[in-house]
mmCIF file of the N, C-alpha and C atoms, coordinates in Angstrom:
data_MODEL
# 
_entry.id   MODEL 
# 
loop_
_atom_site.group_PDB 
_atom_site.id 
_atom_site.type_symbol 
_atom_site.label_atom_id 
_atom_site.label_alt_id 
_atom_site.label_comp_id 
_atom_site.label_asym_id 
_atom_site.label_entity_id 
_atom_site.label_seq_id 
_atom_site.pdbx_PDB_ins_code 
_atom_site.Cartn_x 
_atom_site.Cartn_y 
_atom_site.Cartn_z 
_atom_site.occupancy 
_atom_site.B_iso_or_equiv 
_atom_site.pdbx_formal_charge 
_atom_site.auth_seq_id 
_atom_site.auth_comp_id 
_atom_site.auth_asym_id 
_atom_site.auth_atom_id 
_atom_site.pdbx_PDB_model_num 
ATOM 1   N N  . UNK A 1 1  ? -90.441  23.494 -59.022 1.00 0.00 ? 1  UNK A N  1 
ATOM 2   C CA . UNK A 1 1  ? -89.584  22.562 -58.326 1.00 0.00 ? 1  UNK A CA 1 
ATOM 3   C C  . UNK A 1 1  ? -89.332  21.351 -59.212 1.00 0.00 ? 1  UNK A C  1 
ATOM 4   N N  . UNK A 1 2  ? -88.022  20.796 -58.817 1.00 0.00 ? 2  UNK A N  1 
ATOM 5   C CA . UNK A 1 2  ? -87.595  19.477 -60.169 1.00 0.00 ? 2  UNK A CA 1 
ATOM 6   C C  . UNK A 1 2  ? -87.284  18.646 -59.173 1.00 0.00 ? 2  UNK A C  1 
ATOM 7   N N  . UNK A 1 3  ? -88.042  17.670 -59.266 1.00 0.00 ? 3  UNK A N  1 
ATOM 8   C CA . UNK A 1 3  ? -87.658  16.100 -58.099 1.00 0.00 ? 3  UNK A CA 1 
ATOM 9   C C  . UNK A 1 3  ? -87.073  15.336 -58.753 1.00 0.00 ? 3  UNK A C  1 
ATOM 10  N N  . UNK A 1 4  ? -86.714  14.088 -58.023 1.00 0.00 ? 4  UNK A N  1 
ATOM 11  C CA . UNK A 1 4  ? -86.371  13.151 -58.841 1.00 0.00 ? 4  UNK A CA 1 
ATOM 12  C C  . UNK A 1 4  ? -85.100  12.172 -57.974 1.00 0.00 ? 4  UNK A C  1 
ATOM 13  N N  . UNK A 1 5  ? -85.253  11.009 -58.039 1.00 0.00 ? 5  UNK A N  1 
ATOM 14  C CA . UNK A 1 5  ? -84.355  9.996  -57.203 1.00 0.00 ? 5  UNK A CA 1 
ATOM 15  C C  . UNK A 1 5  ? -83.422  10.504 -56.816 1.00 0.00 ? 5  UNK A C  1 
ATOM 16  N N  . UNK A 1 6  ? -82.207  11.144 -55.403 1.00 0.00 ? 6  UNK A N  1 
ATOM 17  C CA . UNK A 1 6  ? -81.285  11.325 -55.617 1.00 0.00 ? 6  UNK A CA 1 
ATOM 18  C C  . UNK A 1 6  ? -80.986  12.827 -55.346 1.00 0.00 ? 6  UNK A C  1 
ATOM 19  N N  . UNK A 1 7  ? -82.245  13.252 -55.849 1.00 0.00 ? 7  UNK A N  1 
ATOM 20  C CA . UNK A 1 7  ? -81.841  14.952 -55.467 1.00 0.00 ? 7  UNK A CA 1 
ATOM 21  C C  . UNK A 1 7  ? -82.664  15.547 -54.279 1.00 0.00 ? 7  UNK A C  1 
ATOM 22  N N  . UNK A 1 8  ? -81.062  16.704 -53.982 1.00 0.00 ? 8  UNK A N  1 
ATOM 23  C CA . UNK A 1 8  ? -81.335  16.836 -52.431 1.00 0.00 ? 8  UNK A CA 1 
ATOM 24  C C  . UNK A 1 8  ? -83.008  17.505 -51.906 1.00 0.00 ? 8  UNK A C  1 
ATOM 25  N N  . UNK A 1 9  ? -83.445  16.574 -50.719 1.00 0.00 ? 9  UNK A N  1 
ATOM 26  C CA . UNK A 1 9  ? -84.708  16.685 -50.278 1.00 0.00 ? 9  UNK A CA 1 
ATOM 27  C C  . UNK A 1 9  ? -85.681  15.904 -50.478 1.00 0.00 ? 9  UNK A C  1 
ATOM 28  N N  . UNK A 1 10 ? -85.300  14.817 -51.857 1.00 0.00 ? 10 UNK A N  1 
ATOM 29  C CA . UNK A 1 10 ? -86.048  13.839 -51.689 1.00 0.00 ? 10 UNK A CA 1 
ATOM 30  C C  . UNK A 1 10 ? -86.258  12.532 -51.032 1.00 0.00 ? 10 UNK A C  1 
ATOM 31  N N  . UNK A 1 11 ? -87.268  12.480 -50.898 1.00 0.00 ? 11 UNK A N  1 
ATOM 32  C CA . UNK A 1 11 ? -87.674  11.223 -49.380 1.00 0.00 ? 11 UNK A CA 1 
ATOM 33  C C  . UNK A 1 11 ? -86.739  9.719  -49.367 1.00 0.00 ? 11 UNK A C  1 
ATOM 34  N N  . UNK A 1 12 ? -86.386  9.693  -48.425 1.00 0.00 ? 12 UNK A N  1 
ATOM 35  C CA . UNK A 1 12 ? -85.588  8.147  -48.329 1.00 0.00 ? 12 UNK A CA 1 
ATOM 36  C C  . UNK A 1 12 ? -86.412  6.689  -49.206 1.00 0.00 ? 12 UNK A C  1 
ATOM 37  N N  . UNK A 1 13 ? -87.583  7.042  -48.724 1.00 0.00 ? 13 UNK A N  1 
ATOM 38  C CA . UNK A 1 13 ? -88.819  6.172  -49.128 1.00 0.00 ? 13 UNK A CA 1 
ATOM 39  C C  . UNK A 1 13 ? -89.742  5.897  -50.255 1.00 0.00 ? 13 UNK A C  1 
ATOM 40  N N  . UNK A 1 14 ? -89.583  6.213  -51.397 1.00 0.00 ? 14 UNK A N  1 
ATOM 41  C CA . UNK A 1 14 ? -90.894  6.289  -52.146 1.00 0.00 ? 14 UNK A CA 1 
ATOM 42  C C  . UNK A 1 14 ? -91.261  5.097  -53.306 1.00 0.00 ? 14 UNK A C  1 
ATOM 43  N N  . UNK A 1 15 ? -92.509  5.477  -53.472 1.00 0.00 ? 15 UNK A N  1 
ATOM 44  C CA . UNK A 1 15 ? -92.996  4.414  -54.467 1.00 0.00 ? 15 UNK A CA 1 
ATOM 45  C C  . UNK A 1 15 ? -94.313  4.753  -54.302 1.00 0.00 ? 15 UNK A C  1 
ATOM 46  N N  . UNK A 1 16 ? -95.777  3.892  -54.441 1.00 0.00 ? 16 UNK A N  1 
ATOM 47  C CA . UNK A 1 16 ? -96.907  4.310  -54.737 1.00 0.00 ? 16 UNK A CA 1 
ATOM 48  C C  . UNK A 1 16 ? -97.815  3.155  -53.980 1.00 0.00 ? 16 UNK A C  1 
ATOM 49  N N  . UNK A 1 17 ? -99.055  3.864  -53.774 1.00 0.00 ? 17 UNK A N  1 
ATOM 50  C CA . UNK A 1 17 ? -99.682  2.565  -53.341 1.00 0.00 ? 17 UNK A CA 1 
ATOM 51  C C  . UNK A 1 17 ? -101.344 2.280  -54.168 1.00 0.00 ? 17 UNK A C  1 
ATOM 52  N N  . UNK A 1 18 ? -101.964 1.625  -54.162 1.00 0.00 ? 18 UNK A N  1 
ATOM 53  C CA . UNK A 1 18 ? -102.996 1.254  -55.412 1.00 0.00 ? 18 UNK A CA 1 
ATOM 54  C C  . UNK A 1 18 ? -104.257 1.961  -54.369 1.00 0.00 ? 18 UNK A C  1 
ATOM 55  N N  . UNK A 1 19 ? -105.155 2.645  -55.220 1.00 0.00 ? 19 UNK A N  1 
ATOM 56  C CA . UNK A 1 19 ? -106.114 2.886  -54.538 1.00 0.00 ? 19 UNK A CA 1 
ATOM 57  C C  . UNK A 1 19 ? -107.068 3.414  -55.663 1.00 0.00 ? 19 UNK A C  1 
ATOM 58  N N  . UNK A 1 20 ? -108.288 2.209  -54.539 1.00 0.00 ? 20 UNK A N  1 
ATOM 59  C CA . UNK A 1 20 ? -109.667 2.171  -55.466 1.00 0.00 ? 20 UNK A CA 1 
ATOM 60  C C  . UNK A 1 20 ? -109.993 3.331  -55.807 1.00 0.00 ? 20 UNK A C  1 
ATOM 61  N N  . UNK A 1 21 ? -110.753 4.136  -56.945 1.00 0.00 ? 21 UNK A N  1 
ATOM 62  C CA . UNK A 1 21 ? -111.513 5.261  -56.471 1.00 0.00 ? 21 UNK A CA 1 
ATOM 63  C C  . UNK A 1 21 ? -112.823 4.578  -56.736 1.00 0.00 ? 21 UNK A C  1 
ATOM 64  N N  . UNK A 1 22 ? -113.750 5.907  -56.127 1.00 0.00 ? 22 UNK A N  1 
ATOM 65  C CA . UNK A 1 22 ? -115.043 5.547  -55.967 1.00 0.00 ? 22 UNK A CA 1 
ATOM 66  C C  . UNK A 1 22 ? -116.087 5.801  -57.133 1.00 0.00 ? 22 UNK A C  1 
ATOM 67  N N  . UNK A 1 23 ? -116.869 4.715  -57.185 1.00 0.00 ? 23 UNK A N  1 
ATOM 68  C CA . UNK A 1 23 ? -118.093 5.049  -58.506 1.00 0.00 ? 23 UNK A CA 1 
ATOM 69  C C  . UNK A 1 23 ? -118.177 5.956  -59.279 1.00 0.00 ? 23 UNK A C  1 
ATOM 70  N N  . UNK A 1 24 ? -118.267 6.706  -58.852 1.00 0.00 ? 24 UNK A N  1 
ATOM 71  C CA . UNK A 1 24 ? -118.308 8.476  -59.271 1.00 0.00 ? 24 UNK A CA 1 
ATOM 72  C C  . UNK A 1 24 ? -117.089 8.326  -60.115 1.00 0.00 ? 24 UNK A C  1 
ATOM 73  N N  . UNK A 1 25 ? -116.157 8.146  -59.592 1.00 0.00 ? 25 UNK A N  1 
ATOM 74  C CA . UNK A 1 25 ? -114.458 8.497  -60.399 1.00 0.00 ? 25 UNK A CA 1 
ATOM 75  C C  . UNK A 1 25 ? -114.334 6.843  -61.769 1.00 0.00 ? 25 UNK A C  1 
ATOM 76  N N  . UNK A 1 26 ? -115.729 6.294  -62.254 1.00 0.00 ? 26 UNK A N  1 
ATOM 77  C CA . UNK A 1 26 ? -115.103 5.531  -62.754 1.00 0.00 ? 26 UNK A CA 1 
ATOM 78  C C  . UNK A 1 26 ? -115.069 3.964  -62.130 1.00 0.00 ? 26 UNK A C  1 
ATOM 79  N N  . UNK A 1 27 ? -114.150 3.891  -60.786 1.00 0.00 ? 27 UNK A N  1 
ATOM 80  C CA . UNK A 1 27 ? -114.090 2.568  -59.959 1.00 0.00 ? 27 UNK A CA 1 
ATOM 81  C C  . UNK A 1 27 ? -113.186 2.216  -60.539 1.00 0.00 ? 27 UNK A C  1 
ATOM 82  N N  . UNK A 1 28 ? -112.132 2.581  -61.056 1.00 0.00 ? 28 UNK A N  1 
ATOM 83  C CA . UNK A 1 28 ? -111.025 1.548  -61.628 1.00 0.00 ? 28 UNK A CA 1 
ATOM 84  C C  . UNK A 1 28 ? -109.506 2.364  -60.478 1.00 0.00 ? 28 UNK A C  1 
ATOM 85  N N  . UNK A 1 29 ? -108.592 1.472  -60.128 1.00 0.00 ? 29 UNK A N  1 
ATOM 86  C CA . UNK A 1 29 ? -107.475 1.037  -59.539 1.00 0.00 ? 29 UNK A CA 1 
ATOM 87  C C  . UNK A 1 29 ? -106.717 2.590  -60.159 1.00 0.00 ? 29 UNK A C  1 
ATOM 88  N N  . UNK A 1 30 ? -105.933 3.218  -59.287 1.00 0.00 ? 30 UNK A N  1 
ATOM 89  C CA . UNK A 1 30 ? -104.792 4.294  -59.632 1.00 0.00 ? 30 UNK A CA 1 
ATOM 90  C C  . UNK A 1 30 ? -103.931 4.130  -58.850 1.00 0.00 ? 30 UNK A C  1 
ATOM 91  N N  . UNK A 1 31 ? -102.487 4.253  -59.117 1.00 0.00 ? 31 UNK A N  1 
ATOM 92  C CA . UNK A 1 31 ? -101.576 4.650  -58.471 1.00 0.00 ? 31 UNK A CA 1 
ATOM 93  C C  . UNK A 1 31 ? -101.305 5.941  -57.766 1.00 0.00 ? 31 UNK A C  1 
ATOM 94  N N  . UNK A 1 32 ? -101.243 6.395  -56.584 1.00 0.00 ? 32 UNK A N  1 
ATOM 95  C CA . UNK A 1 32 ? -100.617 7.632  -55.976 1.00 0.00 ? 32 UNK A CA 1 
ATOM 96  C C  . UNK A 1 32 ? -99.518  7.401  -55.094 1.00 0.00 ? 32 UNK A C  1 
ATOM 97  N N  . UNK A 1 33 ? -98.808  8.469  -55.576 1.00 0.00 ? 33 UNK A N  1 
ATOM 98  C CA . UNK A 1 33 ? -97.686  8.498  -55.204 1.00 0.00 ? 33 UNK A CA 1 
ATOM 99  C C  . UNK A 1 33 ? -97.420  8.714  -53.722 1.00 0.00 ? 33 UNK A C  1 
ATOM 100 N N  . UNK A 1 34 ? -96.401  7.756  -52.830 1.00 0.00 ? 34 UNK A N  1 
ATOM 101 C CA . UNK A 1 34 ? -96.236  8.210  -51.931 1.00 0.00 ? 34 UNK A CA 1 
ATOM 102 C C  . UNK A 1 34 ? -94.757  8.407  -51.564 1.00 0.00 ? 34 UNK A C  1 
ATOM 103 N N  . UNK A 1 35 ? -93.820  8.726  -50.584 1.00 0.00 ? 35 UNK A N  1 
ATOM 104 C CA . UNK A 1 35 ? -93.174  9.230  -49.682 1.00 0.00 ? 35 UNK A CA 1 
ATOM 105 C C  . UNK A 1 35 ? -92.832  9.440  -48.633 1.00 0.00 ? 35 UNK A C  1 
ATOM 106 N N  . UNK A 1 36 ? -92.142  8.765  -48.152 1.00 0.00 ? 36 UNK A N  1 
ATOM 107 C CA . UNK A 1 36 ? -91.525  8.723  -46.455 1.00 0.00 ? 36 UNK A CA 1 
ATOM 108 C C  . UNK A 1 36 ? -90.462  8.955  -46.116 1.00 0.00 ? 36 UNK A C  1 
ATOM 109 N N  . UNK A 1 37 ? -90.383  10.221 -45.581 1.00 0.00 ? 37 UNK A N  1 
ATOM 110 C CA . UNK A 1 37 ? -88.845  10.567 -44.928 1.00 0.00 ? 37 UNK A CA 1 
ATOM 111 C C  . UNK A 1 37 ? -88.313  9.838  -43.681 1.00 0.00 ? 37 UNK A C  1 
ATOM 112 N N  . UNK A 1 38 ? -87.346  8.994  -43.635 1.00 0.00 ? 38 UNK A N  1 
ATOM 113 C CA . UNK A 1 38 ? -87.110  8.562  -42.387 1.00 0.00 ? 38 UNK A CA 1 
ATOM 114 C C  . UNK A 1 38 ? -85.889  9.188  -41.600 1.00 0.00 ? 38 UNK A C  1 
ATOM 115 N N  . UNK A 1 39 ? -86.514  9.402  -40.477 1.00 0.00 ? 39 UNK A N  1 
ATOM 116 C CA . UNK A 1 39 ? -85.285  9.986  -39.269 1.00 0.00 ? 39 UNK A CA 1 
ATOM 117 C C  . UNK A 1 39 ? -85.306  9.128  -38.230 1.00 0.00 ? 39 UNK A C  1 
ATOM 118 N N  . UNK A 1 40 ? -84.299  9.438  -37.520 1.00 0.00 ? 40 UNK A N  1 
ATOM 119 C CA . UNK A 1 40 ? -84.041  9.270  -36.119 1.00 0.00 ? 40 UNK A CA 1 
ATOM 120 C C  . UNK A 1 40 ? -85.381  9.849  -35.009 1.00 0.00 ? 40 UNK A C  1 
ATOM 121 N N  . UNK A 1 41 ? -85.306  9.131  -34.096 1.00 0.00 ? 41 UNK A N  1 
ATOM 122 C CA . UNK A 1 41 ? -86.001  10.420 -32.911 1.00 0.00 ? 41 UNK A CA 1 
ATOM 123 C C  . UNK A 1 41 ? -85.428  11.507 -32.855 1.00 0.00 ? 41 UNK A C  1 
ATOM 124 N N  . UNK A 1 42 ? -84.562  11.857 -32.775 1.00 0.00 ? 42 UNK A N  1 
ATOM 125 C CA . UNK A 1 42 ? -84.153  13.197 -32.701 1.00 0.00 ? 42 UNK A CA 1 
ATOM 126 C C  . UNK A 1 42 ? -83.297  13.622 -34.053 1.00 0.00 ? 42 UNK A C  1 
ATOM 127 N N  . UNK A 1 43 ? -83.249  13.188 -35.293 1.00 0.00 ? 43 UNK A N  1 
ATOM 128 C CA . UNK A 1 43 ? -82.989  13.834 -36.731 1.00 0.00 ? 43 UNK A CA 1 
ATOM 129 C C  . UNK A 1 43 ? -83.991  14.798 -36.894 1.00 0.00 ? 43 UNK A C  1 
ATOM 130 N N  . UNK A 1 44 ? -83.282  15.750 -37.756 1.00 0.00 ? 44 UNK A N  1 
ATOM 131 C CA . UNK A 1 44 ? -83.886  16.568 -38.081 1.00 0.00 ? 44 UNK A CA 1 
ATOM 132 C C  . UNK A 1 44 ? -83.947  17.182 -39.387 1.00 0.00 ? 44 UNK A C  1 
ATOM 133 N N  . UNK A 1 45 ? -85.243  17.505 -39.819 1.00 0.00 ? 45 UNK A N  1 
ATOM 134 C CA . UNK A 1 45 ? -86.113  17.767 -41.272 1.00 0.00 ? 45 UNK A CA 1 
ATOM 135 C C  . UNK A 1 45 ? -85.232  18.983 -41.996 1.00 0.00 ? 45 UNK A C  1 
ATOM 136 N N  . UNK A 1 46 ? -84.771  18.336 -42.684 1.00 0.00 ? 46 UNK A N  1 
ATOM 137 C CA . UNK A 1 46 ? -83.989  19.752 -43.937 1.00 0.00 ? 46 UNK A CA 1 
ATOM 138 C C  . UNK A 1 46 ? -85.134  20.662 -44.473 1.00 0.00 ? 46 UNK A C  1 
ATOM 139 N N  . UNK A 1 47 ? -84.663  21.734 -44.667 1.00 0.00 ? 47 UNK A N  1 
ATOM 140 C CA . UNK A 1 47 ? -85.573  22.394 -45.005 1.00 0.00 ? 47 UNK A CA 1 
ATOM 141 C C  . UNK A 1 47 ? -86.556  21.862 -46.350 1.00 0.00 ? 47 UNK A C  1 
ATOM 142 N N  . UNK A 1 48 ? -85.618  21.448 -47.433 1.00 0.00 ? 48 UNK A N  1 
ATOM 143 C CA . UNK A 1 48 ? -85.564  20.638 -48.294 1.00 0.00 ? 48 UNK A CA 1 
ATOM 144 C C  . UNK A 1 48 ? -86.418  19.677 -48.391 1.00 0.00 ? 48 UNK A C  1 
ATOM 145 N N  . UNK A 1 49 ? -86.047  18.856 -47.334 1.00 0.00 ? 49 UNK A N  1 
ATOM 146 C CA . UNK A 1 49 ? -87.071  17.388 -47.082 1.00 0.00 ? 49 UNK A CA 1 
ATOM 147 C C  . UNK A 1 49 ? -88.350  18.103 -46.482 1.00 0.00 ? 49 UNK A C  1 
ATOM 148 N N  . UNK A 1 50 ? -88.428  18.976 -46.471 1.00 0.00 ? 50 UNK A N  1 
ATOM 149 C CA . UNK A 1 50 ? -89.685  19.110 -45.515 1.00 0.00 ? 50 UNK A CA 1 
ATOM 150 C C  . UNK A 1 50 ? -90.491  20.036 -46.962 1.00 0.00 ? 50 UNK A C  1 
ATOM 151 N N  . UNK A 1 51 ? -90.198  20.496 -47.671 1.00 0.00 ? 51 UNK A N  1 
ATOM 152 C CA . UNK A 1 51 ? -90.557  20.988 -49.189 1.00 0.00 ? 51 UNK A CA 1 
ATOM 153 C C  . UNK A 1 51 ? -91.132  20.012 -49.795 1.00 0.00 ? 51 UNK A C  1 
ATOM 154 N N  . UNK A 1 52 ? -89.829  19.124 -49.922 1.00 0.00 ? 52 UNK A N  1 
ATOM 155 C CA . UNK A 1 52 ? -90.847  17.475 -50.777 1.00 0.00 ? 52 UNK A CA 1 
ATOM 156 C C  . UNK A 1 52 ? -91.667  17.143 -50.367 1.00 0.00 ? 52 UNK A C  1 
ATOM 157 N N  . UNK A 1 53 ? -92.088  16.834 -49.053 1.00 0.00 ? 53 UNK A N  1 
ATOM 158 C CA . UNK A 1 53 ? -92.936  16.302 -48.433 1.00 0.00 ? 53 UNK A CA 1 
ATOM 159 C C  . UNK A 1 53 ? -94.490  17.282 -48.632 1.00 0.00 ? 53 UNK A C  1 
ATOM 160 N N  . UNK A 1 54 ? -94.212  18.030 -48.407 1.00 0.00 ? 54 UNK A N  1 
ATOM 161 C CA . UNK A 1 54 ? -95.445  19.342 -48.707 1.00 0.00 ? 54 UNK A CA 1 
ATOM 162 C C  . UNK A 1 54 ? -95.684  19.234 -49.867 1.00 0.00 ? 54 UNK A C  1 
ATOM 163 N N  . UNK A 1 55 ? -94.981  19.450 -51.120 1.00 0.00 ? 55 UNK A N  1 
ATOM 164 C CA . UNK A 1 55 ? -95.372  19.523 -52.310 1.00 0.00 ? 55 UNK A CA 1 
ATOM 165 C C  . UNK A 1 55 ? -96.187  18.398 -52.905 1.00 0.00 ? 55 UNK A C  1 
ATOM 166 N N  . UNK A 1 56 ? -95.561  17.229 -52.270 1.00 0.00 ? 56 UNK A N  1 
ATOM 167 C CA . UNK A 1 56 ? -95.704  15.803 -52.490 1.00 0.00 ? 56 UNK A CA 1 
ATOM 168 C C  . UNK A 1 56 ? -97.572  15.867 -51.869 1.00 0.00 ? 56 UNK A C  1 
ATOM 169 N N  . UNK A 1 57 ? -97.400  15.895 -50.764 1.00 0.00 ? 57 UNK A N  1 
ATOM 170 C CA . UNK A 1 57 ? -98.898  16.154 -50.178 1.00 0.00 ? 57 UNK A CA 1 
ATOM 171 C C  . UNK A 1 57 ? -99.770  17.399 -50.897 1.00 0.00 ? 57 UNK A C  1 
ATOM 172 N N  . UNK A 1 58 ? -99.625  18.387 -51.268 1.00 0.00 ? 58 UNK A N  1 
ATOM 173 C CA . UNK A 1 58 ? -100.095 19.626 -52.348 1.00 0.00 ? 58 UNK A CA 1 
ATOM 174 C C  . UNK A 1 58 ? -100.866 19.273 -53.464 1.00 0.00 ? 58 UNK A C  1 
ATOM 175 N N  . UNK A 1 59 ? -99.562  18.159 -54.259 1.00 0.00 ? 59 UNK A N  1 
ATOM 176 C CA . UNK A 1 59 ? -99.961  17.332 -55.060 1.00 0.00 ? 59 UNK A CA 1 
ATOM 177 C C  . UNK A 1 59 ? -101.202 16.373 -55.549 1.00 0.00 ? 59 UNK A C  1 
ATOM 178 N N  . UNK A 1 60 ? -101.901 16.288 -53.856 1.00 0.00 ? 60 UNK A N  1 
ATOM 179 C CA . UNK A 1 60 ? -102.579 14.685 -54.201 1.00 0.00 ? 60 UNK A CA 1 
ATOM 180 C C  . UNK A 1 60 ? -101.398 13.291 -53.765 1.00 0.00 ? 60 UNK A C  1 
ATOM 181 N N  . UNK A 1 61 ? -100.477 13.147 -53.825 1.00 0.00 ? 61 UNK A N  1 
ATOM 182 C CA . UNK A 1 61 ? -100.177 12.418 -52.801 1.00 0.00 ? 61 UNK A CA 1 
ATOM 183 C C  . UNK A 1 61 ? -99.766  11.891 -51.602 1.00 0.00 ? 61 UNK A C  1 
ATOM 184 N N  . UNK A 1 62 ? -99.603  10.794 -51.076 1.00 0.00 ? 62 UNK A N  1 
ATOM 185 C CA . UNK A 1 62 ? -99.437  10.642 -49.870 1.00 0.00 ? 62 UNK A CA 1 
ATOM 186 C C  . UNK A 1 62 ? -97.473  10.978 -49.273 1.00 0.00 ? 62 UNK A C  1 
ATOM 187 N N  . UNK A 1 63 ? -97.601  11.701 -48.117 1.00 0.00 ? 63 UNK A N  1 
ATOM 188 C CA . UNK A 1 63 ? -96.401  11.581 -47.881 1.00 0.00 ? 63 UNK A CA 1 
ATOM 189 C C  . UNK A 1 63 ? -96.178  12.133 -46.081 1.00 0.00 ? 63 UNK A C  1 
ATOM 190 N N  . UNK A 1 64 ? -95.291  11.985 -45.900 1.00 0.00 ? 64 UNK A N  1 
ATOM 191 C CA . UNK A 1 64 ? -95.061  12.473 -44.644 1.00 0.00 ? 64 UNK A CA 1 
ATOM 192 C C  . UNK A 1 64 ? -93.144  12.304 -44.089 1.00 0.00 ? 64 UNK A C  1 
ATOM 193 N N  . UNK A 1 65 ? -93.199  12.301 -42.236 1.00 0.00 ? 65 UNK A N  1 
ATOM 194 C CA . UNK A 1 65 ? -92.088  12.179 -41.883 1.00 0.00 ? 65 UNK A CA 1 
ATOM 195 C C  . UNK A 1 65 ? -91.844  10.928 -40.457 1.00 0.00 ? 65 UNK A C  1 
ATOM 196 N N  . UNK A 1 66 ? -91.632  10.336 -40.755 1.00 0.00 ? 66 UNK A N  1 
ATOM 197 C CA . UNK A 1 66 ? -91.355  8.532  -39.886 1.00 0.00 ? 66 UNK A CA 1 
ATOM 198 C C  . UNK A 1 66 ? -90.681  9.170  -39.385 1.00 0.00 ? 66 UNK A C  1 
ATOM 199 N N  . UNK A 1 67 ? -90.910  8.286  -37.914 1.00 0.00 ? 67 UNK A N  1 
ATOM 200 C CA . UNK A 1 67 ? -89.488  8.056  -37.053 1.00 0.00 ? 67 UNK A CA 1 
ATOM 201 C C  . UNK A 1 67 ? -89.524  6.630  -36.327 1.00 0.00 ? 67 UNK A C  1 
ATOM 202 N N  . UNK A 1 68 ? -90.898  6.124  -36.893 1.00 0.00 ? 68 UNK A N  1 
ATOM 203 C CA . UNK A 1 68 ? -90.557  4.775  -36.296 1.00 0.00 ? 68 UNK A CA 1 
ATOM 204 C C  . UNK A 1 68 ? -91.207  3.971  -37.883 1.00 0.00 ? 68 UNK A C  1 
ATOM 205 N N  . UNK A 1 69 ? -91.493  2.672  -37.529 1.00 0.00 ? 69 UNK A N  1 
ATOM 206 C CA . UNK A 1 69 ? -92.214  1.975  -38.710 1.00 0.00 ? 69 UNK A CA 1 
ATOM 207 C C  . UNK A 1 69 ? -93.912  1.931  -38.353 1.00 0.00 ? 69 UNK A C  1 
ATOM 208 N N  . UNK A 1 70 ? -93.980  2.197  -36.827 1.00 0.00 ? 70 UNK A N  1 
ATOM 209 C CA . UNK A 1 70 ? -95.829  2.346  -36.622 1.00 0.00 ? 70 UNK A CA 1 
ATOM 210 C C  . UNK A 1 70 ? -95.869  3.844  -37.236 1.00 0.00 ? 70 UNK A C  1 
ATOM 211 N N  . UNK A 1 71 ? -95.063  4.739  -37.473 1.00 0.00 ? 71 UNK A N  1 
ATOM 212 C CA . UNK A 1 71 ? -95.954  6.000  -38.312 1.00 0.00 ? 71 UNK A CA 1 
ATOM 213 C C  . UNK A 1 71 ? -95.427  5.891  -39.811 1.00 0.00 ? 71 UNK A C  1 
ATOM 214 N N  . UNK A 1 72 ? -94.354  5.112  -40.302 1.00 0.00 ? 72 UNK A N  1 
ATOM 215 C CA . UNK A 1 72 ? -94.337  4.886  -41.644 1.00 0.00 ? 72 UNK A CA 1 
ATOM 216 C C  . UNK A 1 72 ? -95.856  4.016  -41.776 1.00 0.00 ? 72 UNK A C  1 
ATOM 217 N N  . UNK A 1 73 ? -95.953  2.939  -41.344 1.00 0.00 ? 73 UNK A N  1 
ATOM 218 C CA . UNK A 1 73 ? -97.614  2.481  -41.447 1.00 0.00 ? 73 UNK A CA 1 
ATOM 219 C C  . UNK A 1 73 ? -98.733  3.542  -41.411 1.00 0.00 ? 73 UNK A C  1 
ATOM 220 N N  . UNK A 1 74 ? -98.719  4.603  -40.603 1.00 0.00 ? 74 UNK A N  1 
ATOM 221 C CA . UNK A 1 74 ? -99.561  5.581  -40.695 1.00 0.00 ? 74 UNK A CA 1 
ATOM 222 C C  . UNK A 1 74 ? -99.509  6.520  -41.611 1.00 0.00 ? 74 UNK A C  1 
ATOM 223 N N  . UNK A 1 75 ? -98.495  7.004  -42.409 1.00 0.00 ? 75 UNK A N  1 
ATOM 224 C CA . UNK A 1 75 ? -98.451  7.835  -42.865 1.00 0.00 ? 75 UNK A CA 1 
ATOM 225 C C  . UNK A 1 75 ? -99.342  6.742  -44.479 1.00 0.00 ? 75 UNK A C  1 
ATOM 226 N N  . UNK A 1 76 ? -98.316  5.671  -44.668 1.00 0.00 ? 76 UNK A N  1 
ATOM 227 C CA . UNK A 1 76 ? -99.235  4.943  -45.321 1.00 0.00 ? 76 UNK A CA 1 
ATOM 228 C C  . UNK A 1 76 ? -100.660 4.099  -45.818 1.00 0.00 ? 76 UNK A C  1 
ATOM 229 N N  . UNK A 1 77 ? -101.199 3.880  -44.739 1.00 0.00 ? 77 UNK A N  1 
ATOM 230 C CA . UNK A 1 77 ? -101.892 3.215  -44.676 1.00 0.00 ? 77 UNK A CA 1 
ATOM 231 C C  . UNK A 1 77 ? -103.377 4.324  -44.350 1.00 0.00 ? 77 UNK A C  1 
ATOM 232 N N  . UNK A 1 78 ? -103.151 5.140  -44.561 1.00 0.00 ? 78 UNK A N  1 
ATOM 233 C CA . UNK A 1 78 ? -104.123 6.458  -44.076 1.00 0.00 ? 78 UNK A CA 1 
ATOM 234 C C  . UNK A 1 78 ? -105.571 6.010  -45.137 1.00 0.00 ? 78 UNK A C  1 
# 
């Protein structure tokens, strides 16, 4: 699969958020990538968008599908 800003299925939303790892890993700051598809209450997931989102999560990073901003916070803030 080839992602990338712009092409169809990728998330309305993305960018990364900083996260510690733990002792074991070192303890120093990484970026992972995250992803948020935003819809309507009743929009609905392209097959496409719903690929990115999986792969994206497959990956190691964070991602999911909003329909309000309390589950964009959740999907983020996990």
């Amino acid at each position: 699969m080839q992602f990338g800003v712009g092409n169809p299925g990728g998330s309305d939303l993305i960018g990364y958020r900083k996260v510690t790892v733990t002792p074991e890993m070192v303890g120093q700051d990484v970026a992972v990538f995250a992803a948020v598809e935003v819809k309507t209450a009743r929009g609905r997931v392209r097959p496409e968008q719903q690929r990115f989102v999986d792969h994206i999560r497959n990956a190691g990073g964070i991602a999911g599908i909003a329909r309000s901003v309390d589950e964009a916070r959740g999907i983020l803030l996990v």
